[in-house]
C-alpha positions as CSV (number, residue, x, y, z in Angstrom):
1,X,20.1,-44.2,-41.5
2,X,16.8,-41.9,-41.2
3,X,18.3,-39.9,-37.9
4,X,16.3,-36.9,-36.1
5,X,18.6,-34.5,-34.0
6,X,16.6,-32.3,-31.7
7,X,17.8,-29.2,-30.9
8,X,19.7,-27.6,-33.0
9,X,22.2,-25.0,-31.4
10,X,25.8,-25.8,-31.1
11,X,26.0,-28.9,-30.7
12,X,22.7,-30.3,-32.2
13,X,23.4,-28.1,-35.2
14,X,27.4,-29.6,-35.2
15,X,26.1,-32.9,-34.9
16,X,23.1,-32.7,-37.3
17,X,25.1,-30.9,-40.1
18,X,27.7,-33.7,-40.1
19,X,25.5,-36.9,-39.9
20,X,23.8,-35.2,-43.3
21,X,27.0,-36.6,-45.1
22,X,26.0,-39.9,-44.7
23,X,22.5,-40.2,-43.5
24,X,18.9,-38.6,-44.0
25,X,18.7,-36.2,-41.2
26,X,16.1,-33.9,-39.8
27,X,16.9,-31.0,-36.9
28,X,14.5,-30.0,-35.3
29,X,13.8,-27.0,-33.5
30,X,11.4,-24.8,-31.8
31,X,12.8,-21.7,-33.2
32,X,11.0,-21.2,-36.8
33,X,13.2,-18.4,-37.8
34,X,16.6,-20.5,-37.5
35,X,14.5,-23.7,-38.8
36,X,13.2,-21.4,-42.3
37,X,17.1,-20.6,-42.7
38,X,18.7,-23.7,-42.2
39,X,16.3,-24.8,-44.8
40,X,16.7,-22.1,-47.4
41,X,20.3,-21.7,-47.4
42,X,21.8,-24.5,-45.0
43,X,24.2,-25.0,-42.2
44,X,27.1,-23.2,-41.6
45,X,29.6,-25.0,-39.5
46,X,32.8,-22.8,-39.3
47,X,36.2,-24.8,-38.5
48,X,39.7,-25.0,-38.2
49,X,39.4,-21.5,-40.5
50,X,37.2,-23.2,-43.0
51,X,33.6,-22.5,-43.7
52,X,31.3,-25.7,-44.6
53,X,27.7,-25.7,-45.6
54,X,25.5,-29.0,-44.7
55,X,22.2,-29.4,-46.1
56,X,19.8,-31.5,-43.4
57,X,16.3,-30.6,-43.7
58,X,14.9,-28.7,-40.8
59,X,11.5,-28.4,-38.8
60,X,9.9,-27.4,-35.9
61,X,8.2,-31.2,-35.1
62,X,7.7,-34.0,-36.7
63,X,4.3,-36.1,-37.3
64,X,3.5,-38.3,-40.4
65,X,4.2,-41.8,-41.0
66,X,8.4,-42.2,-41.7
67,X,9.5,-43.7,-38.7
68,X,13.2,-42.8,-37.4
69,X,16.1,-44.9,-36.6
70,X,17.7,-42.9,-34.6
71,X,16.4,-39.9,-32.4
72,X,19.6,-37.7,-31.0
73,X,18.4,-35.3,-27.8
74,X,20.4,-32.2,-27.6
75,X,17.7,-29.9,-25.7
76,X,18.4,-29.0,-22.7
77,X,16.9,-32.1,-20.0
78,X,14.0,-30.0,-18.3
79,X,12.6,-30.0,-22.4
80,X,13.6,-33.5,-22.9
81,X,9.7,-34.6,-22.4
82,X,8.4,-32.0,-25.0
83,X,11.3,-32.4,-27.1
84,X,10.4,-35.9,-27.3
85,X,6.4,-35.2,-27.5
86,X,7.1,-32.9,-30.4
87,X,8.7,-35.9,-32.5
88,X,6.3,-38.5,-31.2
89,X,4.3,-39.4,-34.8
90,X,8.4,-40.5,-35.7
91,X,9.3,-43.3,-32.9
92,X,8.2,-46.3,-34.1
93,X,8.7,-50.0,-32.9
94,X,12.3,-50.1,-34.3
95,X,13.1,-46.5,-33.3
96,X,16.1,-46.0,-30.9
97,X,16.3,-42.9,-28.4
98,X,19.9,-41.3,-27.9
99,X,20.8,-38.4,-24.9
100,X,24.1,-37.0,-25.5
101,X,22.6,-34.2,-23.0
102,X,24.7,-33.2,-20.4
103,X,24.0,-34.3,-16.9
104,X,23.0,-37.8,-16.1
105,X,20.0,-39.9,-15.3
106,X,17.9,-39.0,-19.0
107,X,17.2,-42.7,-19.6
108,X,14.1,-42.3,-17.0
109,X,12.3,-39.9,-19.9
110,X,13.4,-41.6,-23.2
111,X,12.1,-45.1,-21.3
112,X,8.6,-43.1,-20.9
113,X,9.1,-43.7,-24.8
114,X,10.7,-46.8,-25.9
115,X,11.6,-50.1,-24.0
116,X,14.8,-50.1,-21.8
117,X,16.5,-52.1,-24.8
118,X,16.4,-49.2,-27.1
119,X,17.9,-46.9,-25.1
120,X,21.4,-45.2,-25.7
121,X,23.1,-43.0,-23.2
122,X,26.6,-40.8,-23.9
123,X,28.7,-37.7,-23.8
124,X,30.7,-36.2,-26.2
125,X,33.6,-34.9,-26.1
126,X,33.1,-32.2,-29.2
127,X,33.0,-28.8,-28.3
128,X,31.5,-25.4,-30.2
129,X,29.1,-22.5,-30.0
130,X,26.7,-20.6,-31.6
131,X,27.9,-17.4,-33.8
132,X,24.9,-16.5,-35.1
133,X,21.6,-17.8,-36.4
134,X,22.1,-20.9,-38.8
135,X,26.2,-20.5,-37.8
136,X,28.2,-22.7,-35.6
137,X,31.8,-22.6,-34.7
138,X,33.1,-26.3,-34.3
139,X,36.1,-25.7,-31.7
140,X,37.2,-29.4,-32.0
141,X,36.6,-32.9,-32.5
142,X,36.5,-35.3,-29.4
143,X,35.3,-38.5,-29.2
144,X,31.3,-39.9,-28.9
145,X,30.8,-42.1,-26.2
146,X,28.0,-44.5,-25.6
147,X,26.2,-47.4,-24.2
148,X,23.2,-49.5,-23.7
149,X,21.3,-50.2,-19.6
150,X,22.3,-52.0,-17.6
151,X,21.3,-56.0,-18.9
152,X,20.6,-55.0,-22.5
153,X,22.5,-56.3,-25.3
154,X,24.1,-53.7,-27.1
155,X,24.7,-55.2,-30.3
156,X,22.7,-52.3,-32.2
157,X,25.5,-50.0,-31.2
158,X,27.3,-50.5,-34.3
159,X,24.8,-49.7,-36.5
160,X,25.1,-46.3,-34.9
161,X,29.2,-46.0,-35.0
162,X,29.3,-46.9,-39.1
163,X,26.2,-44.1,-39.6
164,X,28.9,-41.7,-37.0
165,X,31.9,-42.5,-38.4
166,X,32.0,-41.8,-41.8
167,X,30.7,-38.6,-41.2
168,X,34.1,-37.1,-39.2
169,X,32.8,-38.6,-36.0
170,X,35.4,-41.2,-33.8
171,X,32.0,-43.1,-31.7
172,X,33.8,-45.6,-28.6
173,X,30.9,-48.1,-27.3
174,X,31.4,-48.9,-23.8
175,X,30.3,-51.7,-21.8
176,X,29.7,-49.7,-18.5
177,X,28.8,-46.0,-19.9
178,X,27.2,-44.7,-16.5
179,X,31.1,-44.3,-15.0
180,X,31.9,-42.2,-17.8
181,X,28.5,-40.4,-17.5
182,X,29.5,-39.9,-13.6
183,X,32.8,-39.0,-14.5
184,X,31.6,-36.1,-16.4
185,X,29.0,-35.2,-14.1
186,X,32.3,-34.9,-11.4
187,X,33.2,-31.3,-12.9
188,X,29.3,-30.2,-13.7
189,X,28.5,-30.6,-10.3
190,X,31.1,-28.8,-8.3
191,X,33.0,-26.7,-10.2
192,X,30.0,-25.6,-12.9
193,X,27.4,-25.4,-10.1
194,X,29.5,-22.9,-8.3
195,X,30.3,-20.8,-10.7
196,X,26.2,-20.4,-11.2
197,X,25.5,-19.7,-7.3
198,X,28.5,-17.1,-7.1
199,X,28.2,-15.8,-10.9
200,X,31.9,-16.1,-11.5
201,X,34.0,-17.8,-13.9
202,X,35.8,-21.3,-13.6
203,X,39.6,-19.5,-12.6
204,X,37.8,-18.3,-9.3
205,X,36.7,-21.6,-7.8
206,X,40.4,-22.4,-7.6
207,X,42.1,-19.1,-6.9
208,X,39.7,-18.2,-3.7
209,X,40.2,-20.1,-1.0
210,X,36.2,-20.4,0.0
211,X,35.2,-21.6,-3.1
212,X,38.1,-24.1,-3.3
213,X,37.1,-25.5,-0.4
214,X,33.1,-25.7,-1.1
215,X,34.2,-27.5,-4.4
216,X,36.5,-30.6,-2.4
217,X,32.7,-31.4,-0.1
218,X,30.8,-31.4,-3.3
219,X,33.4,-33.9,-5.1
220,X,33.6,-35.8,-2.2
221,X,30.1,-36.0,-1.7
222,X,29.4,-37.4,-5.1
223,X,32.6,-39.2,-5.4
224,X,30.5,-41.3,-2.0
225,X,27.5,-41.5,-4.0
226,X,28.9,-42.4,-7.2
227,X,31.0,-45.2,-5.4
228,X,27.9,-46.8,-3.5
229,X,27.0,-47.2,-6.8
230,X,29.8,-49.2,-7.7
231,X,31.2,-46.8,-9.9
232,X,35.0,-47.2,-8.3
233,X,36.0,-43.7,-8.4
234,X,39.3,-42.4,-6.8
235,X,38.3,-39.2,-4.4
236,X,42.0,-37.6,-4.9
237,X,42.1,-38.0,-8.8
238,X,38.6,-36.6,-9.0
239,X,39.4,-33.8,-7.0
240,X,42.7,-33.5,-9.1
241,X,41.3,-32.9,-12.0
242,X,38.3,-30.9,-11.2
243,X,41.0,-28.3,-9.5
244,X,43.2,-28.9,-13.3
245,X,39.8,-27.5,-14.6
246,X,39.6,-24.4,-12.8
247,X,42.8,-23.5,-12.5
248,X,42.9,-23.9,-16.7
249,X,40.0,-21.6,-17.3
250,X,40.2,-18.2,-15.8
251,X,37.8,-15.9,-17.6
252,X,36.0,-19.3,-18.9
253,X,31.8,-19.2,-17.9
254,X,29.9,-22.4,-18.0
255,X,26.9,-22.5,-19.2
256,X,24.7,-23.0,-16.3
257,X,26.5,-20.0,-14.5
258,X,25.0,-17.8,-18.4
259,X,21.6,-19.3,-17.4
260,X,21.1,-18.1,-14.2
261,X,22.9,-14.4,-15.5
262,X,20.3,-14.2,-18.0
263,X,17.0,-15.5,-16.2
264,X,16.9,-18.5,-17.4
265,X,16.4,-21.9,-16.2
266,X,18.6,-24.5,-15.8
267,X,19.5,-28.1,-16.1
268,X,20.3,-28.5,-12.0
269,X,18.0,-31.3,-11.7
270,X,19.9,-33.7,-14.3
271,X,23.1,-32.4,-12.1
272,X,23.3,-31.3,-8.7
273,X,19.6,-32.9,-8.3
274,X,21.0,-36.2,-9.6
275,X,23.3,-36.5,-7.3
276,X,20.6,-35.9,-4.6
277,X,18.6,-38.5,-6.1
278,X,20.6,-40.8,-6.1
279,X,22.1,-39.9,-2.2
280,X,18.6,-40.2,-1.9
281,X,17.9,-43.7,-2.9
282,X,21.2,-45.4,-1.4
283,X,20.5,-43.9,2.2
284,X,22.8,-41.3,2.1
285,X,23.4,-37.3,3.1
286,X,24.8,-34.7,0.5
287,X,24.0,-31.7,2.1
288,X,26.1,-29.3,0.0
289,X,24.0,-30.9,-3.3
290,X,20.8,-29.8,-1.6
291,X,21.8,-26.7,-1.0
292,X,23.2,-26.1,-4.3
293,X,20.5,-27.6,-6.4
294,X,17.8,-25.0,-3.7
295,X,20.0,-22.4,-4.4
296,X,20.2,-22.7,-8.0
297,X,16.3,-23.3,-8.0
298,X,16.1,-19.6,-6.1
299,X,18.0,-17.6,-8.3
300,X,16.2,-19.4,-11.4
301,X,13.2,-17.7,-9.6
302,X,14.6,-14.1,-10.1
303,X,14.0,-14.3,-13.6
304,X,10.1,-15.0,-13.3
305,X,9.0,-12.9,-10.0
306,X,5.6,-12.5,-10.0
307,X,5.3,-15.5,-11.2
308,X,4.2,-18.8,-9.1
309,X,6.2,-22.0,-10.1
């Protein structure tokens, strides 16, 4: 399969190594440094002790006339759109787009680009980080979950799971993928949006009694939302393991909580602001989500004052 992963830090870079095995595979990536090395001297994907070099070829876009089978976003979703400019000349009429982002509601971009029937959505469960430039420690293999829309046969998905598998990957196709996109989303948008407002790590959402508590309205807010949608979630599980979470990490920083310490932007709108949306369009009231997601959007500003947005 002739397969483009954008993005490729730790988990682009995990991913795009790996499919190499089996498939033609292009990463690409913005940063022309990291894209010269990966092509001059590879991959490094360090694991379980061992160090393996993959060989995909690497650029910084893609125009010309090979179409792609498979486009993988790993950007961050406020790039998604440029991300997906970028590689364009590449998406032809058989071409199928594929968010394993974080966050939910990325179908609404990749549809800008292809027809509803050649969407995929997912998570994975795969976890790793970036050593160093062209170096990625792969902290363990989970499982690659994904699905079609809603009303679109999803026979296609297949195709994807034998290019996956043979490569190291375990893919599970499920019928109803926006539950186990929501049931991700649970976690990001309490626990991880906390720890971004308060700049603290996971352990202290659980150990103070404040944060605890701001955590249990913003699970049961989305739990509502999630549930007018159909989604059958259980309030007291959700809020069970969201508590597991924190009380499992101390010292552990989530990503959006680095963001905001370092000036950067984040990806609140696919998370906290999805959960607005959503409120939004079903009639409902999540006050705690608009806060977070304004609050978030305010300390984002810190890191550009001067600087209109």
């Amino acid at each position: 399969m002739n397969i483009i992963v954008i993005g490729a830090g730790a988990m682009g870079g995990s991913y795009g190594g790996r499919l190499s095995l089996c498939n033609r595979v292009t990463l690409v990536d913005t940063n022309a440094s990291l894209v010269d090395r990966i092509n001059a001297s590879g991959l490094v994907l360090e694991e379980g002790g061992r160090e393996t070099v993959f060989h995909p070829s690497a650029a910084t876009g893609v125009c010309g006339h090979v179409k792609a089978d498979l486009v993988v976003l790993f950007t961050k979703a406020l790039y998604s759109r440029s991300a997906l400019e970028n590689v364009k000349g590449a998406i032809g009429d058989d071409t199928v787009l594929m968010s394993l982002q974080n966050g939910a509601g990325h179908e609404r971009v990749l549809c800008e680009y292809v027809p509803r029937e050649r969407v995929v959505i997912g998570t994975t469960e795969d976890n790793g980080y970036v050593i160093s430039e062209g170096r990625i420690h792969h902290g363990g293999e989970g499982v690659t979950n994904i699905g079609v829309l809603d009303g679109v046969d999803g026979s296609f998905l297949e195709d994807i799971r034998q290019a996956f598998e043979p490569c190291g990957f375990t893919v599970r196709i499920h019928a109803d993928i926006r539950r186990l996109v929501w049931d991700k989303l649970m976690t990001n948008v309490s626990l991880s949006a906390l720890t971004a407002v308060l700049q603290c790590d996971m352990g202290y959402i659980y150990n103070d009694r404040y944060a605890r508590d701001l955590c249990t309205q913003l699970v049961k807010e989305a739990v509502a939302v999630a549930n007018a949608q159909g989604l059958g979630f259980d309030e007291e599980a959700v809020l069970a393991k969201v508590v597991s979470v924190s009380r499992a990490n101390p010292g552990a920083y989530t990503s959006i909580m680095k963001d905001i310490a370092a000036g950067r932007r984040t990806e609140v709108d696919t998370i906290s602001g999805e959960v607005v949306s959503a409120a939004h369009s079903l009639g409902l009231s999540v006050p705690h989500h608009e806060m977070i997601v304004s609050l978030i959007h305010a300390m984002e500003g810190r890191g550009c004052q001067g600087n209109s947005r």
